[in-house]
ChimeraX commands (.cxc) that place a marker at each C-alpha (Angstrom):
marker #1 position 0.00,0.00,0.00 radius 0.5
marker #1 position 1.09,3.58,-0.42 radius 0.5
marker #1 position -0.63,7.00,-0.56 radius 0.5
marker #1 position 0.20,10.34,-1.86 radius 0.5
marker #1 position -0.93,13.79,-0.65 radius 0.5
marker #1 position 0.13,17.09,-1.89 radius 0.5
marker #1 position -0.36,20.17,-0.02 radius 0.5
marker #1 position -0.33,23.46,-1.62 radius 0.5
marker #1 position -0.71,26.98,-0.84 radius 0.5
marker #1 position 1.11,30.46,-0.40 radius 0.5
marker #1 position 4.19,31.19,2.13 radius 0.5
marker #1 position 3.28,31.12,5.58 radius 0.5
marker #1 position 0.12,29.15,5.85 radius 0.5
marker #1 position 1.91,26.18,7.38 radius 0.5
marker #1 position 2.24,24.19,4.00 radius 0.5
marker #1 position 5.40,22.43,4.88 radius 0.5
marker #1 position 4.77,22.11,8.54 radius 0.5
marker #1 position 1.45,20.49,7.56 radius 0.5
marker #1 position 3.77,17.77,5.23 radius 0.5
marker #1 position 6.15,17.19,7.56 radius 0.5
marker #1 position 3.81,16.68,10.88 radius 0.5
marker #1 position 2.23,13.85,8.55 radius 0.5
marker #1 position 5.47,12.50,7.19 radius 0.5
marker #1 position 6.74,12.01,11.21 radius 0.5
marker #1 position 3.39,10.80,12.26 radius 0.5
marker #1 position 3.56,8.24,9.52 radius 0.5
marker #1 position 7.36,6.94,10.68 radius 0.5
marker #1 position 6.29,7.09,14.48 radius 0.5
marker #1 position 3.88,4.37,12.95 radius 0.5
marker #1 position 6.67,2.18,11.17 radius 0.5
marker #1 position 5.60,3.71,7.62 radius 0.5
marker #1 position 8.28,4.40,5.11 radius 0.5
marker #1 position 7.85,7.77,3.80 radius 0.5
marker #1 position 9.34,10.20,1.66 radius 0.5
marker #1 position 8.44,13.96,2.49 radius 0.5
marker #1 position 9.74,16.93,-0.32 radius 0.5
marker #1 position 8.85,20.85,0.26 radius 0.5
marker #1 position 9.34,23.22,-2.73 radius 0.5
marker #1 position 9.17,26.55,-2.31 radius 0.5
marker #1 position 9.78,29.68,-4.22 radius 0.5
marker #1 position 12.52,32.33,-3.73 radius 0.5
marker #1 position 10.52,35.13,-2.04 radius 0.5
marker #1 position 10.51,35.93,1.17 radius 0.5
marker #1 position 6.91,35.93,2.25 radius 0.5
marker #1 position 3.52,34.99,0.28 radius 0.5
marker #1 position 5.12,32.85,-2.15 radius 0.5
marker #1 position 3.97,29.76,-3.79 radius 0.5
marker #1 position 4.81,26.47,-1.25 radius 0.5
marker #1 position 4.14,22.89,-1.97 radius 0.5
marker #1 position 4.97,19.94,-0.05 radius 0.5
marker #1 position 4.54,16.26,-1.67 radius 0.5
marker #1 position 4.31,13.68,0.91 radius 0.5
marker #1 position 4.29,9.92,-0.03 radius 0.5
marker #1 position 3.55,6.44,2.87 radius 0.5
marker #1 position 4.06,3.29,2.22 radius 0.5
marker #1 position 4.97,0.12,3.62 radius 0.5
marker #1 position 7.82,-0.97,1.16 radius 0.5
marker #1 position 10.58,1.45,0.56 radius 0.5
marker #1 position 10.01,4.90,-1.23 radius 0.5
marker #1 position 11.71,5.27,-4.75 radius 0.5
marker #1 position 10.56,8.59,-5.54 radius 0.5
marker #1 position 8.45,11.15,-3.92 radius 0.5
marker #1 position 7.14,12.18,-6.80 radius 0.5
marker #1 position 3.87,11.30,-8.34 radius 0.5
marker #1 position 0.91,12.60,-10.67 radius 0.5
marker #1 position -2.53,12.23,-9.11 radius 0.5
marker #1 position -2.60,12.80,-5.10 radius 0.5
marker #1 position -4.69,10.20,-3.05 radius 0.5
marker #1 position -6.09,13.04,-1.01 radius 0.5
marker #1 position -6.58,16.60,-1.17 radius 0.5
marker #1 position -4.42,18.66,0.65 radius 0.5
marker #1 position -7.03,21.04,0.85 radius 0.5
marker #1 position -9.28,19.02,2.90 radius 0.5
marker #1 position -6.76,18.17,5.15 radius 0.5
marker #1 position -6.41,22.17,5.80 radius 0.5
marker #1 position -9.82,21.92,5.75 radius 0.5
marker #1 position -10.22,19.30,8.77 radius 0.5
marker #1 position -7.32,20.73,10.81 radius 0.5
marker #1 position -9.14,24.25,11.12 radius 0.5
marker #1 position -12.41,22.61,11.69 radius 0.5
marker #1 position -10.92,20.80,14.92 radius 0.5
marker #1 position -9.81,24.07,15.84 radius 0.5
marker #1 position -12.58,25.63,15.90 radius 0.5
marker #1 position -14.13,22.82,18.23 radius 0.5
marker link #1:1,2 radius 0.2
marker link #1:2,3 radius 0.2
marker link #1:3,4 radius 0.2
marker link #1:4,5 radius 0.2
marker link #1:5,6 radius 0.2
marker link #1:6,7 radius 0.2
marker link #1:7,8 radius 0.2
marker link #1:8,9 radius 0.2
marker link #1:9,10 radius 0.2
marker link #1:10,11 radius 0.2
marker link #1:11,12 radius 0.2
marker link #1:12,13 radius 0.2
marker link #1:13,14 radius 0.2
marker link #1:14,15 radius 0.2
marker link #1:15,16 radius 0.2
marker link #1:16,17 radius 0.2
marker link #1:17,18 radius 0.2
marker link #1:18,19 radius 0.2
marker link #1:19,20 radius 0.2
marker link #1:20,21 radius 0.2
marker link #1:21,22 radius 0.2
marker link #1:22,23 radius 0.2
marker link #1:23,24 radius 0.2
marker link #1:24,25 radius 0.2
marker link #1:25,26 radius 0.2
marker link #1:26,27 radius 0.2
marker link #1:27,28 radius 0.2
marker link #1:28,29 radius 0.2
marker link #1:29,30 radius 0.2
marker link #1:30,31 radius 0.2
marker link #1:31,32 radius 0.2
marker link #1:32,33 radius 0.2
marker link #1:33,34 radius 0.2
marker link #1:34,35 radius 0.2
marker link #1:35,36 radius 0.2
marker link #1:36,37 radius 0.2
marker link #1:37,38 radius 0.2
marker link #1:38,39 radius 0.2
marker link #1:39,40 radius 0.2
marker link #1:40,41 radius 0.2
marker link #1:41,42 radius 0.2
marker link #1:42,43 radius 0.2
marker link #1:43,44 radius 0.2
marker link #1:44,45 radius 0.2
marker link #1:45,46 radius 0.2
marker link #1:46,47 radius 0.2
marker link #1:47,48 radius 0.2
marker link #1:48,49 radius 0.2
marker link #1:49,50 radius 0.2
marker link #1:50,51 radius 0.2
marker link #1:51,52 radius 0.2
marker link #1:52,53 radius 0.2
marker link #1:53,54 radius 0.2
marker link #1:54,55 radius 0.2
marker link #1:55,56 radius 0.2
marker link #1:56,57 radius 0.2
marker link #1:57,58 radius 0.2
marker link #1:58,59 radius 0.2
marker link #1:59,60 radius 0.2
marker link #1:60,61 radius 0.2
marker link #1:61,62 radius 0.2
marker link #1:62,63 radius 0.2
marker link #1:63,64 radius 0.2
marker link #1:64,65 radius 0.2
marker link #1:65,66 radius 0.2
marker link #1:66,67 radius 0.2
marker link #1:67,68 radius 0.2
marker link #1:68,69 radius 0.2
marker link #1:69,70 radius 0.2
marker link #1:70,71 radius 0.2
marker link #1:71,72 radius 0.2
marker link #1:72,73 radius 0.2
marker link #1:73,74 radius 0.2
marker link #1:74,75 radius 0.2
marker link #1:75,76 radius 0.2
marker link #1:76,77 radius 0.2
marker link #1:77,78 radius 0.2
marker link #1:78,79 radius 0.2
marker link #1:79,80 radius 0.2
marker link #1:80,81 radius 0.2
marker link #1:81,82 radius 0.2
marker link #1:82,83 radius 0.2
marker link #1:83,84 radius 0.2
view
């Protein structure tokens, strides 16, 4: 089994935090993952991405074209716990 997500936004909405608290909550679990930010040169309100794959055989490549879940709804889910 593996899954993809990729999260996507602007600078400073916790894009790559979001990727990485997943990526470490999937290896506190014994997952293999592979976790990749990409960001753009300015300083504030650029574009940030964050591709974050889990699997239970080794990771080849991070990459991949269609995401298993939307980052969005993740965002989506996090704020709504929040606000609980």
């Amino acid at each position: 089994m593996q899954s993809e997500v990729m999260f996507a936004g602007f600078g400073g909405q916790g894009i790559l935090l979001i990727g990485k608290i997943l990526a470490e909550a999937a290896m506190e679990q014994g997952y293999e993952v592979g976790w990749v930010p990409s960001y753009g040169p300015e300083m504030r309100g650029g574009t940030a991405y964050c591709t974050v794959v889990i699997g239970e055989q080794d990771i080849i490549t991070a990459q991949f074209s269609i995401s298993d879940i939307s980052g969005q709804y993740l965002a989506d889910l996090a704020k709504a716990k929040q606000a609980n």
